[in-house]
C-alpha positions as CSV (number, residue, x, y, z in Angstrom):
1,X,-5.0,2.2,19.5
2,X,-6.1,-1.2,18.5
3,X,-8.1,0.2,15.0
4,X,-4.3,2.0,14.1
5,X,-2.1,-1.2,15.2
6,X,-4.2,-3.8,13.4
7,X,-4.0,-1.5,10.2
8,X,-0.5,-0.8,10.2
9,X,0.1,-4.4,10.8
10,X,-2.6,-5.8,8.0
11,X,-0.5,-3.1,5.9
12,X,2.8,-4.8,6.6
13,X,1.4,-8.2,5.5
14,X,0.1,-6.8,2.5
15,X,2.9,-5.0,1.3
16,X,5.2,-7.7,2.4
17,X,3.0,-10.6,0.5
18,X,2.8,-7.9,-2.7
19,X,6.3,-7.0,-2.4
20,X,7.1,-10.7,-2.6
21,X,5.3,-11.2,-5.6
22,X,6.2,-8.7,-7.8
23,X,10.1,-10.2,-6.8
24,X,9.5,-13.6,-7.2
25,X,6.8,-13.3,-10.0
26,X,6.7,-9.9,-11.6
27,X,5.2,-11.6,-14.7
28,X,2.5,-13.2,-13.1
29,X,1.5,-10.3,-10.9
30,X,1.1,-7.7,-14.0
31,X,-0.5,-10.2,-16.0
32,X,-3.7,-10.1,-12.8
33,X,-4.9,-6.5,-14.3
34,X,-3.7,-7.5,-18.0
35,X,-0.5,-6.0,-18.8
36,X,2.0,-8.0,-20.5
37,X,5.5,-9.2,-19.0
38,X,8.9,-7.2,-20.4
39,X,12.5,-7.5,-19.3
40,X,11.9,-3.7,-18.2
41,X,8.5,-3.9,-16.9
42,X,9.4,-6.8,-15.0
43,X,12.7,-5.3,-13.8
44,X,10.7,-2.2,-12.4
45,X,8.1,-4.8,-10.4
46,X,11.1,-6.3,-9.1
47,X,12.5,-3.2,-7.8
48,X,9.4,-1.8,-6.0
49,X,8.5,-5.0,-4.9
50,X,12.2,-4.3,-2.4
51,X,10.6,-1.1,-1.7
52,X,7.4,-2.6,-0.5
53,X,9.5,-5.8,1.4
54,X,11.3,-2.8,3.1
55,X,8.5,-0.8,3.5
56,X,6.6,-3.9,5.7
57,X,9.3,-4.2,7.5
58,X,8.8,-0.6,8.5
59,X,5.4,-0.9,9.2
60,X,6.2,-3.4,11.6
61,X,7.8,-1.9,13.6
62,X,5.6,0.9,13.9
63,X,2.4,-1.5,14.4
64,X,3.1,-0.3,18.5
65,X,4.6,3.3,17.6
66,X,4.0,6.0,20.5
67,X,0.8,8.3,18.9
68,X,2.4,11.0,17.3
69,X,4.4,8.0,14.9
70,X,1.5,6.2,14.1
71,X,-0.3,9.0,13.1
72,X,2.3,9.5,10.6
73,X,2.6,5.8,9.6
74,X,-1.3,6.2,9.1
75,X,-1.3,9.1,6.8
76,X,1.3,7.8,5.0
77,X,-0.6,4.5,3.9
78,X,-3.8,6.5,3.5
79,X,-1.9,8.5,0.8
80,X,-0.2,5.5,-0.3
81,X,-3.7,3.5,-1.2
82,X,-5.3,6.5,-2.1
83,X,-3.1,8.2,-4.5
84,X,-2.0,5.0,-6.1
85,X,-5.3,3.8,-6.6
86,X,-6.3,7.3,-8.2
87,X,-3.2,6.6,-10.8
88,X,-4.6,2.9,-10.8
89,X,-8.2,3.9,-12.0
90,X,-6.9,6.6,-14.0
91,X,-4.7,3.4,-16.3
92,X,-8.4,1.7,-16.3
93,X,-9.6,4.9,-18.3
94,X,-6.6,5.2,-20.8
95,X,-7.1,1.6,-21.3
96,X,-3.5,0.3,-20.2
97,X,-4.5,-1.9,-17.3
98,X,-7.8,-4.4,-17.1
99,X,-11.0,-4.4,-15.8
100,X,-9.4,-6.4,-12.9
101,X,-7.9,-3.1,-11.3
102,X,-11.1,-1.4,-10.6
103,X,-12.4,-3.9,-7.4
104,X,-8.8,-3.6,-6.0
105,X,-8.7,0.4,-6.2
106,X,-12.0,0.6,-4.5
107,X,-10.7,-1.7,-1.7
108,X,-7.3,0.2,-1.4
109,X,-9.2,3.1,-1.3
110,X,-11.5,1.8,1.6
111,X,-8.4,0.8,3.5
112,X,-7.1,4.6,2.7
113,X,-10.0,6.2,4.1
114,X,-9.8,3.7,7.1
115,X,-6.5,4.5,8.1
116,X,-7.6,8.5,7.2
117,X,-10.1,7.9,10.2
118,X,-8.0,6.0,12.4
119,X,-5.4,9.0,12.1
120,X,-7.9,11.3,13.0
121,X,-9.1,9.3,16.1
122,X,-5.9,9.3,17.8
123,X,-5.1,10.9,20.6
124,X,-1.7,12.0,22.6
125,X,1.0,14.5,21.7
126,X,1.7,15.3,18.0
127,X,5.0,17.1,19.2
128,X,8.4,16.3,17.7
129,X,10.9,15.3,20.0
């Protein structure tokens, strides 16, 4: 289960460093794929950046989770990179976020089809206790 820890723990890093951004410097962080800083905009970043803090602290604690939850905490993330980074490249085409979003949806994308994988490679009970 090394492939599925280190991922779920390189996950908690990233969402915890993101999530720190986007509450400390919302402005800064939107401003990376070239959309301009609002009191709303910024409010929203601020708010999911909590998600994501809470969201790594999650992680975390599942980095050792018993099969059957870190098969879960796996698919979760894959749907998480994926899906977002879909919506991600989709704003690329409509022209409301830069060129800058494209190299970090095909690396979120990577890491979705990586933890994809590592789901699928896991082995012990899926039962629900």
């Amino acid at each position: 289960m090394r492939l599925q820890s280190g991922l779920v723990l390189l996950s908690s890093v990233l969402f915890a460093v993101t999530g720190l951004g986007y509450v400390i410097a919302p402005g800064m962080m939107l401003s990376v794929v070239g959309v301009a800083s609002a009191a709303t905009s910024d409010f929203l970043l601020r708010t999911e950046g909590v998600a994501l803090l809470c969201g790594a602290g999650v992680l975390w604690a599942a980095r050792d989770a018993r099969p059957s939850a870190m098969r879960v905490a796996l698919l979760s993330l894959a749907v998480y990179y994926i899906l977002g980074s879909l919506l991600d490249l989709a704003a690329f085409a409509q022209g409301i976020v830069g060129v800058a979003s494209v190299p970090s949806a095909i690396v979120r994308i990577a890491l979705g089809g990586a933890c994809l994988l590592a789901a699928a490679r896991l082995t012990g009970s899926t039962a629900v206790r």
